[in-house]
Steps between C-alpha positions, in 0.01 A plus 500: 500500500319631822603643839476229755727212554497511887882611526441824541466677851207655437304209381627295746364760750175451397502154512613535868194755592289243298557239754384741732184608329340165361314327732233329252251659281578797402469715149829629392575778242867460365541826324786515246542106547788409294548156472204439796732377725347688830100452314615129453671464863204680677281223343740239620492632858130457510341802302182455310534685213747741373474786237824594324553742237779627265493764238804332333369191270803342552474461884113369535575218191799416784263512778213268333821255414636436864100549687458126242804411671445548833136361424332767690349688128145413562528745812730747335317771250801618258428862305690735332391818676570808748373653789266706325304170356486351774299830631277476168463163555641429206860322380607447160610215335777527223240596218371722738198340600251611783335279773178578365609394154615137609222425763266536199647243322616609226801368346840719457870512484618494858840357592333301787253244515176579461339331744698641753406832411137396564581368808679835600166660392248288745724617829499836314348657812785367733774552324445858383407679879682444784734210582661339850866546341644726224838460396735735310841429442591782276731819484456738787361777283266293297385410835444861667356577162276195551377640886404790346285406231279211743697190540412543924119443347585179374564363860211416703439608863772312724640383218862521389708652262878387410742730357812445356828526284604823707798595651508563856565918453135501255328349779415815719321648191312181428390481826345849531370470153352173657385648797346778316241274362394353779742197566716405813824427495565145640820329394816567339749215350839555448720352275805667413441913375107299411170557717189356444173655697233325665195748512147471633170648429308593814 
């Protein structure tokens, strides 16, 4: 019921560039996760903790299914949220419940556990400025209208940010978009008419 089986091109580009990027450690935004198969494989490759958000409900109940699978959940913070709460350091839960709401204790109707959500609080600091790795694997012009509105800010400095689910003639304007904000373009993966981009923040 979510995007993300690992058939795709573009998610297997990712998981390519992963393998590149993890070398132990890091915190990893997966924005737009789907399923959490790149949150869940970036944790596998050696990651410390990974952030991955969804605005569909449907897509972070199928991410918190397969992180208990993969065992790798008590290192994996699952939200339903955007860009913009991750900015107001805040992501809502199904009932639409803020970070400050759950960290105080109080009980409510979320579709996740709630411990985990008071977990997600304590690293609330972490989690919520800049990260090692971001990852969006998302239509091109959700993504350019992502660059505009502060997803560079997300990445910390010499950190990385992957981009994909683009075909290779959106690239150019992703790129300068990119650019525009203060990234470097590293890498490009080809698979087919699909690119995924490697960027870096000086």
């Amino acid at each position: 019921m979510a995007f993300g089986t690992g058939t795709h091109p573009s998610t297997r580009l990712c998981l390519e560039l992963l393998e590149d990027c993890i070398h132990g450690g890091e915190n990893v935004i997966d924005l737009g996760c789907g399923t959490g198969i790149l949150a869940i494989a970036a944790l596998r490759l050696g990651a410390s903790h990974a952030l991955a958000l969804d605005n569909d409900p449907a897509a972070v109940q199928s991410a918190e299914e397969h992180a208990l699978l993969n065992r790798v959940r008590e290192r994996m913070t699952i939200m339903l949220g955007s860009l913009k709460d991750i900015q107001q350091g805040i992501t809502r839960s199904a009932g639409h419940t803020s970070l400050s709401d759950t960290s105080s204790g109080r009980q409510s109707n979320l579709s996740l556990p709630h411990q985990s959500l008071r977990g997600a609080s304590r690293r609330s600091n972490l989690l919520f400025n800049q990260s090692d790795l971001v990852l969006v694997n998302i239509l091109s012009s959700t993504i350019l209208d992502l660059l505009q509105h502060g997803l560079a800010d997300l990445v910390r400095p010499g950190g990385r940010l992957i981009l994909s689910g683009l075909l290779e003639s959106q690239a150019p304007k992703i790129i300068a978009s990119a650019q525009s904000k203060g990234l470097t373009f590293t890498q490009k993966r080809s698979n087919d008419d699909w690119v995924a981009l490697l960027l870096t923040k000086a």
